[in-house]
Every structure is written in C-alpha cells, then in structure tokens.
N, C-alpha and C positions, 0 to 999 in steps of 0.2 A: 734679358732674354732667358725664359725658362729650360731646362734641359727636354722637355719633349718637345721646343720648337729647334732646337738645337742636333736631335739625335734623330735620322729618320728609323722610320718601321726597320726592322731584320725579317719580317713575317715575308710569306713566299707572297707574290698575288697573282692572282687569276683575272685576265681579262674576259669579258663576255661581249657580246653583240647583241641588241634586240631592236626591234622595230619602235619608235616612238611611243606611242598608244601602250605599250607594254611599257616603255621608262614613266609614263606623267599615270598611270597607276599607282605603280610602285612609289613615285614620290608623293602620291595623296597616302598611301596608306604609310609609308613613312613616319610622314608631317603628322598623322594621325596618332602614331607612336611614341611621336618626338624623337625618331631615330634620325636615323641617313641613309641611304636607300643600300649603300655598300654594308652597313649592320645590318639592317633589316636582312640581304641574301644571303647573308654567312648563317645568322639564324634559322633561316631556312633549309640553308643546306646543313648543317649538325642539326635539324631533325630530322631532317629525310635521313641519313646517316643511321641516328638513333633508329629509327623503324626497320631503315634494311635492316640492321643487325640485329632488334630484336624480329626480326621475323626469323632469321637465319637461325638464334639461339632457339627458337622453341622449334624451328622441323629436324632440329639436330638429336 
C-alpha cells in the first residue's frame, strides 16, 4: 500500500449539486482533458478567482 492510498486528503471540500445534462458535459470535456471532472471545477474556479481579482486590481 502506497502512502497516498494510506493518507486521505486534509484539503477542505466543497459539495456542489447540478442537474444531470450539466454532469455528462462536464465529464465529456473532462475525458477530453484526461482530467476528472472534480480537477476540471477546481480549475475553473481558480480562474474565475484569477479574473475577479484581476478585475478588482486594475479599478483599484
């Protein structure tokens, strides 16, 4: 047994909810990635993140 099957995450998680049609997208553009559809949203969301903030640094 390797120590990351051994040790779970410490990372916080965020559960979400979505309508079907909205999961088997997200797992074609995934499988498209060669991600997992839970990297794929993290991704997502640290750029949306990146953008608000850079919007916020340049009206400041």
């Amino acid at each position: 047994m390797s120590i990351q099957e051994a040790m779970p995450s410490q990372k916080p998680r965020v559960t979400i909810y979505m309508d079907d049609q909205t999961l088997e997208k997200l797992k074609l553009w995934a499988d498209e990635e060669r991600r997992t559809v839970s990297n794929l949203v993290k991704i997502f969301i640290e750029d949306a993140i990146a953008a608000k903030e850079g919007k916020q640094n340049k009206s400041a």
